[in-house]
N, C-alpha and C positions, 0 to 999 in steps of 0.2 A: 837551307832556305835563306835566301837572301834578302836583306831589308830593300822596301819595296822602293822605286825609282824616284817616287812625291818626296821620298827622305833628303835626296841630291837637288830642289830647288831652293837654293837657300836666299831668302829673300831682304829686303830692305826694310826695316822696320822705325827707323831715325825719325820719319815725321810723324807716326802715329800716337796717340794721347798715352804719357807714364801709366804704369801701373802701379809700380813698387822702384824708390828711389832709395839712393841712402848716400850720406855725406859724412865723410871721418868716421864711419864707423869702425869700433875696435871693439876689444875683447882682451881683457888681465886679467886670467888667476895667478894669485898669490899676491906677495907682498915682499920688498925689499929686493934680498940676495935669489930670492926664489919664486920671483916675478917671472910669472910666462906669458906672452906675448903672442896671443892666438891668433887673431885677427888684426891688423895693425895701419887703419886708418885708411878703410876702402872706400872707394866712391863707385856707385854704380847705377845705371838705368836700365829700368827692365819694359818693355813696352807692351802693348795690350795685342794680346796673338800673336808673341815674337816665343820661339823655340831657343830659349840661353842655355849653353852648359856651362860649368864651373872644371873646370879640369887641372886637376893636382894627385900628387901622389899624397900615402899615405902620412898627417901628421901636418898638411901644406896649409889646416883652418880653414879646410871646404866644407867641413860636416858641422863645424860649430859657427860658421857664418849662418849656415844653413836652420841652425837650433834658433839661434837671433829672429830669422826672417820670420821662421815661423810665430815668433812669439815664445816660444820655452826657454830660453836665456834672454836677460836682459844686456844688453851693451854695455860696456866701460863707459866709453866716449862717444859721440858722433849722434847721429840724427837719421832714423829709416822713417819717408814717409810713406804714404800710401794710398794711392788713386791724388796725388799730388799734395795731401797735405800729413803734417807730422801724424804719425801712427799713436793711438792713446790704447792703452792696453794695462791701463793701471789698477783695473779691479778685474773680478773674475765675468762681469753681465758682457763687459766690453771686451774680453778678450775673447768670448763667445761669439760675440758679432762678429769681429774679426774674423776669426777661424769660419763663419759660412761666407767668406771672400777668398782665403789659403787656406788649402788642405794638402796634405804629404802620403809619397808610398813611399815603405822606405826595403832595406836590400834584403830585410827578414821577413817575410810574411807572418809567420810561425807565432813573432813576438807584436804581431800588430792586431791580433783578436783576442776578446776574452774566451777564451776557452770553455766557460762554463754557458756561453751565448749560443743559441743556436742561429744558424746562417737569415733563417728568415728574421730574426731579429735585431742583424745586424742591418742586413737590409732595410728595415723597417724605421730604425732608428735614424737613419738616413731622410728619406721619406719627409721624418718629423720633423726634421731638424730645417728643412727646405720649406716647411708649412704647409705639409701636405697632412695632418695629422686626423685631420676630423675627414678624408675623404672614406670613404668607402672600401670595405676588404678587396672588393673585385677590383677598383681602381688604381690600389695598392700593387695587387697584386698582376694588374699588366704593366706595373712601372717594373717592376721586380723582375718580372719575366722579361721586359726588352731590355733591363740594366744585364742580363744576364746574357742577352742573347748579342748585345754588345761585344760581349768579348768572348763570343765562342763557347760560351755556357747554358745549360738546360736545366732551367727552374726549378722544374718538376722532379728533376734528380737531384739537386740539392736541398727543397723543403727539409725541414725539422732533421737535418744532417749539423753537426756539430764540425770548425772548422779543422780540428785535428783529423778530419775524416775524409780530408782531400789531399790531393799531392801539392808539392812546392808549387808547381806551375799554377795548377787551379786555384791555389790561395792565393797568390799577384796577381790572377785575372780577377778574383771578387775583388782585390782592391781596388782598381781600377774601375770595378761594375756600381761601386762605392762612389766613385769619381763622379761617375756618368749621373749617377743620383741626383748628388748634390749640385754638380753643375758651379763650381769653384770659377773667379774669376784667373787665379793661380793654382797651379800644382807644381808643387817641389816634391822631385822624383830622385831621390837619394840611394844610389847604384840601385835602379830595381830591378837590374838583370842580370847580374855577379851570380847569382845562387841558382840558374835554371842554365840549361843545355841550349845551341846557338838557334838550335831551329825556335826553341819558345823566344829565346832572347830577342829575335829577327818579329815573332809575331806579336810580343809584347809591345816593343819601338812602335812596330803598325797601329798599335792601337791607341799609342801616345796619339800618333801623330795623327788618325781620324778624330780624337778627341779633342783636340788641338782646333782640327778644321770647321767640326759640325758643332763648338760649343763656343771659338775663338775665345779659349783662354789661354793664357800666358806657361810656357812650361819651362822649368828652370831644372834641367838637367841636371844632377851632379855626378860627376864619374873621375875615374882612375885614366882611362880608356881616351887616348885623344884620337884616334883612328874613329871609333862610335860616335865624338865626339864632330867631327866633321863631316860625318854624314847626316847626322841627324838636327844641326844646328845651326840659324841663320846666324847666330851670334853666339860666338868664343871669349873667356874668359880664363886666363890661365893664371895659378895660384900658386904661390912659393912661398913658403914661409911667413905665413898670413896677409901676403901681398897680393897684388894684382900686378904681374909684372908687363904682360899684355892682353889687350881686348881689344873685337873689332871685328869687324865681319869673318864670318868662317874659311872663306876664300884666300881672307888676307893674311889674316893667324896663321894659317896650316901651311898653304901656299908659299908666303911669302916670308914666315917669321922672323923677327927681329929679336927677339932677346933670346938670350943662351941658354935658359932653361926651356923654352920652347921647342929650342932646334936637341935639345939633348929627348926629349920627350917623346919629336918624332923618328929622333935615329933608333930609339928602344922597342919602336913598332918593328915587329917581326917581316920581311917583304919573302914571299916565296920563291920571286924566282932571281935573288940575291942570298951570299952565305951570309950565316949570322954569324955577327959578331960576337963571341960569348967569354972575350978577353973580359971581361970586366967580374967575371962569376968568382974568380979565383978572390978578386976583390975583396965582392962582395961575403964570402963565407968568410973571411976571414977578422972581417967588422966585424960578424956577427960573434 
């Protein structure tokens, strides 16, 4: 199953109002000799209804940018605002505010539910949190059923089902049916299709990208994958050693790339009707 064709228009998003900015932002653990350098003074604009991915390998400071954006690490240095003004996340009431503006799915379903929760009450929790609390169980409960029916899911098969009691795939669609809930002005989607088979991976992306359309919110990719990467993204973003070494339309990135971690990244995509290059293997086992 192939990612559907709306994935290949990748559009122009430069004059539309910021969502999430950030200036010097950086990221040190440690201290002295044993100073690490996570994140190392990005600047970045994200726009409202724009499709961004963050594309690095492993260790490149994509996932703990990503910890930053959301608010669960604080920054070193620098300055993330949000919907154009500095982001304040300095006690627990306002970090809560925040988070019903960004919400995340990330590449484990598994470790993204409480276990002892059952489905309807994840769902529910959701609901509450959107201010729908005082509505009525049957109102609840056709939110429930069309957050479910969003992504290919039957309600009525999941009531009072506990989420150990779904497959991988079913448990990143309720995330997602989570999504649809809350109606986030951002989602940061941090590899959410590394762990499921190509055909869910292809229906997963789809359902990014209607949730993208029918809510215009902001989605901010994060992947290994620059191939995924360019199908799925008006805007490109590539990361090296807690750098932003290029960004820019997806067109121009993949197309047209300028720096040499870029062009190393797309020569590592496998092309089928070219021999791979698997010089590099002998390399690589032996780093290891």
């Amino acid at each position: 199953m192939a990612v559907s064709e709306k994935a290949m228009e990748h559009k122009d998003f430069t004059n539309k109002p910021l969502c999430l900015s950030g200036r010097g932002v950086t990221k040190v653990f440690g201290m002295g000799d044993k100073k690490t350098v996570a994140v190392d003074h990005v600047d970045f604009d994200f726009h409202e209804g724009e499709f961004v991915s963050i594309v690095g390998e492993s260790g490149s400071g994509k996932t703990t940018l990503s910890k930053m954006l959301l608010g669960l690490s604080n920054a070193t240095e620098g300055e993330i605002l949000f919907q154009g003004k500095p982001r304040d996340i300095s006690n627990g009431k306002k970090k809560k505010e925040y988070w019903k503006g960004i919400q995340a799915i990330f590449q484990d379903p598994f470790s993204s539910f409480n276990t002892f929760h059952k489905i309807d009450s994840v769902l529910l929790d959701c609901i509450n949190m959107r201010g729908g609390k005082n509505l009525s169980k049957e109102e609840k409960t056709a939110m429930m059923t069309e957050a479910c029916s969003f992504v290919n899911l039957k309600f009525a098969e999941l009531t009072n089902k506990y989420p150990f009691e779904l497959s991988g795939g079913q448990m990143q669609r309720l995330m997602i049916a989570r999504i649809f809930l809350m109606k986030p002005k951002i989602l940061l989607a941090d590899e959410p299709t590394s762990m499921v088979d190509a055909c869910s991976r292809a229906t997963i992306l789809d359902m990014l990208l209607n949730l993208r359309d029918e809510i215009g919110m902001t989605v901010i990719f994060i992947t290994h994958d620059i191939g995924l990467a360019y199908y799925i993204s008006d805007t490109v973003y590539i990361m090296e050693h807690g750098k932003f070494v290029e960004y820019g339309k997806a067109d121009e990135v993949i197309l047209e790339p300028k720096a040499a971690y870029t062009k190393r990244l797309i020569s590592d995509v496998p092309k089928i009707h070219e021999e791979w290059d698997l010089s590099t293997v002998d390399l690589l086992t032996e780093a290891e």
